[in-house]
C-alpha positions in Angstrom: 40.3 126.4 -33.1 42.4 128.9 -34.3 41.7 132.4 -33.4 41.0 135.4 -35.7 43.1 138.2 -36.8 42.5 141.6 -38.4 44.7 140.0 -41.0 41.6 137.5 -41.8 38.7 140.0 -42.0 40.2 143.2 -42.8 39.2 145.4 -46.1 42.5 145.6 -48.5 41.1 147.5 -50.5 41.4 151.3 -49.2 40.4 154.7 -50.4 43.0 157.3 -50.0 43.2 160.7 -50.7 46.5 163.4 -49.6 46.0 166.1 -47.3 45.4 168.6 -50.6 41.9 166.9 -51.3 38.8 168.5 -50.8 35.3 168.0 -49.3 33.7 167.7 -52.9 36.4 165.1 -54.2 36.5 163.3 -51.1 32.6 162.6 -51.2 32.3 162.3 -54.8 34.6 159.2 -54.1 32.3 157.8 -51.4 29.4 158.4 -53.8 31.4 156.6 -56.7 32.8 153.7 -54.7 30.0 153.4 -52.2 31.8 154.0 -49.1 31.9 155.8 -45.8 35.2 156.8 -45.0 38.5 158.1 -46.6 41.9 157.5 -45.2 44.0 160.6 -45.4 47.9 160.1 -46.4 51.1 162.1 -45.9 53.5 160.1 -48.1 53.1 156.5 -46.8 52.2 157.9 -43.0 48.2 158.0 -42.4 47.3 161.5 -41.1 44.0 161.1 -40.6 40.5 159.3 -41.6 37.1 161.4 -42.9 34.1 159.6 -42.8 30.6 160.7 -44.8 29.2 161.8 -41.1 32.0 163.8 -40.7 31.8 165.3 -43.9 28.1 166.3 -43.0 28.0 167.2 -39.3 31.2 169.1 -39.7 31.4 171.0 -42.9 27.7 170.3 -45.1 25.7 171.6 -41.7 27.6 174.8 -40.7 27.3 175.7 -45.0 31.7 175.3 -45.5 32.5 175.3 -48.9 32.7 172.3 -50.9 36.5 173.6 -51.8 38.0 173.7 -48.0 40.8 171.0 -47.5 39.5 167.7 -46.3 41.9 167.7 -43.2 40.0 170.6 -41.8 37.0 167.7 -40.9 39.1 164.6 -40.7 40.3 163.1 -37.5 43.5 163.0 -37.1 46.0 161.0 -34.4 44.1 157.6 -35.6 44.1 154.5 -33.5 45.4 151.5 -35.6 46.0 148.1 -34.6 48.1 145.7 -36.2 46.9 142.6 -38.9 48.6 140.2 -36.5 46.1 141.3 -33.3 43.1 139.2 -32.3 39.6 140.0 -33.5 38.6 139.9 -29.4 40.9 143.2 -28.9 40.5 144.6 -31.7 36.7 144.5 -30.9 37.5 145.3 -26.9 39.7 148.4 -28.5 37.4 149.7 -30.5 34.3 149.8 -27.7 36.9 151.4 -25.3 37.7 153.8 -28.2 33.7 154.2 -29.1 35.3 153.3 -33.1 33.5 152.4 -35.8 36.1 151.7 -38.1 40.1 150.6 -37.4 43.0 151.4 -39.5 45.0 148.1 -39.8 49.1 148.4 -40.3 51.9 146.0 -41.0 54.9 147.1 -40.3 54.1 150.7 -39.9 52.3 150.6 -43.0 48.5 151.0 -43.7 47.3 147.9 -45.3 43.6 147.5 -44.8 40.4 148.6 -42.5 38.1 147.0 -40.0 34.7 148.3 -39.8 32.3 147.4 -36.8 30.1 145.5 -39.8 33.5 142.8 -40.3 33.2 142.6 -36.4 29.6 141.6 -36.4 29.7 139.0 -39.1 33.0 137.7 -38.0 32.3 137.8 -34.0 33.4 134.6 -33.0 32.8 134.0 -29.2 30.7 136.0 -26.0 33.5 138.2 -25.7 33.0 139.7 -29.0 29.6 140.1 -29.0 30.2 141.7 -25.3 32.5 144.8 -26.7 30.3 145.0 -30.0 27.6 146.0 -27.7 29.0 149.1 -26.1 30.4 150.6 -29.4 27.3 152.2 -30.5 25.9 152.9 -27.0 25.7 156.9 -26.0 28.1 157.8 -23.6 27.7 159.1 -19.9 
């Protein structure tokens, strides 16, 4: 049996915004295309990712205007694995890394996202159910 890749359940198709966007566009995209996170873009580089709980725990609940630059709330220095890695790490990775969502590259490039949902319907053996576990458990 051949093992999984990010290539093989990864989402292609990715939101983007540049670093000029702000809070009101960003989430009137997630409203629009039904999402819950942005990828933020220098150029080609990824420079960070916003997600709709960052969105509201760090600007809606503290009252920031809807006009502040999205990379004031986005994370930035993003883990990112590449298509080619195994489904097993990526899942290990991301319950190391408490993640609920993994930028994919190719060749240095961006070219898709796993979120922990394409882990759980494409979990293959014990080992992925294993580090699917710990990624939504508190923290010590």
């Amino acid at each position: 049996m051949t093992q999984l890749t990010l290539r093989d359940i990864m989402t292609r198709d990715l939101t983007t915004v540049d670093g000029g966007a702000t809070l009101k566009e960003v989430a009137t995209l997630m409203r629009e295309q039904d999402i819950g996170n942005v990828l933020i873009m220098d150029g080609e580089r990824l420079a960070g990712i916003v997600t709709d709980r960052d969105i509201v725990i760090r600007a809606v609940a503290y009252g920031h205007d809807l006009g502040s630059a999205i990379t004031d709330y986005a994370s930035d220095n993003v883990f990112t694995m590449d298509a080619s890695s195994s489904v097993q790490d990526a899942a290990q990775e991301m319950s190391n890394r408490q993640l609920r969502r993994l930028p994919i590259t190719e060749d240095g490039k961006v070219v898709g996202i796993v979120a922990l949902a394409d882990l759980a319907t494409n979990a293959t053996g014990r080992a992925d159910e294993q580090a699917l576990q710990g990624i939504s458990q508190p923290t010590g």
